[in-house]
Structure formats: structure tokens, C-alpha cells
C-alpha positions, 0 to 999 in steps of 0.5 A: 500500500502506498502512502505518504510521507514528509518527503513524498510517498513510501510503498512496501513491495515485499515483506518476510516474517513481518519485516520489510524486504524491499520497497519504493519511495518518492522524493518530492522533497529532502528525506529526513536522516535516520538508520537501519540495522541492515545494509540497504541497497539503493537502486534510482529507478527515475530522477536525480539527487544526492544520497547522503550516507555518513559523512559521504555524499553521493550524486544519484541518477537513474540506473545509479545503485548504491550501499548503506551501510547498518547504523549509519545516518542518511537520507535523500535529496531530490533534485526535483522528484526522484524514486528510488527502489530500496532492499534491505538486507543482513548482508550487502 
């Protein structure tokens, strides 16, 4: 189910054992910073923007793929909208 967000829209795709495995989010506007406890894969499927990852700063496209890392602070910054398809896992 799809719903909204502070920075635009959130839908789970895949759960297992009530956790979420997988999902889409929309930026429309800056993410907030928070953390996981697992590695999440990032894939852009459409747009442009910044991942900020710890102290790192990554310039994101569509096709572009990137890791965080368990327990580190970050967060997204659109362009102008940007959707990224997310994966968690224990292992990256």
C-alpha cells in the first residue's frame, strides 16, 4: 500500500516474517536522516539527487545503485522528484 510521507510517498513491495524486504519511495522533497540495522541497497529507478550516507555524499541518477551501510545516518535529496527502489538486507 502506498502512502505518504514528509518527503513524498513510501510503498512496501515485499515483506518476510513481518519485516520489510524491499520497497519504493518518492522524493518530492529532502528525506529526513535516520538508520537501519541492515545494509540497504539503493537502486534510482527515475530522477536525480544526492544520497547522503555518513559523512559521504553521493550524486544519484537513474540506473545509479548504491550501499548503506547498518547504523549509519542518511537520507535523500531530490533534485526535483526522484524514486528510488530500496532492499534491505543482513548482508550487502
Amino acid at each position: 500500500m502506498k502512502r505518504k510521507t514528509s518527503f513524498g510517498t513510501m510503498e512496501t513491495l515485499f515483506e518476510k516474517d513481518g519485516q520489510v524486504v524491499s520497497e519504493i519511495l518518492v522524493f518530492e522533497k529532502e528525506g529526513s536522516g535516520h538508520k537501519h540495522p541492515l545494509w540497504e541497497i539503493c537502486y534510482v529507478t527515475e530522477g536525480q539527487g544526492i544520497i547522503v550516507d555518513g559523512d559521504n555524499r553521493e550524486e544519484v541518477k537513474k540506473g545509479s545503485v548504491c550501499k548503506i551501510s547498518p547504523n549509519t545516518n542518511h537520507w535523500m535529496i531530490p533534485e526535483d522528484h526522484m524514486e528510488v527502489l530500496l532492499v534491505y538486507s543482513p548482508n550487502p
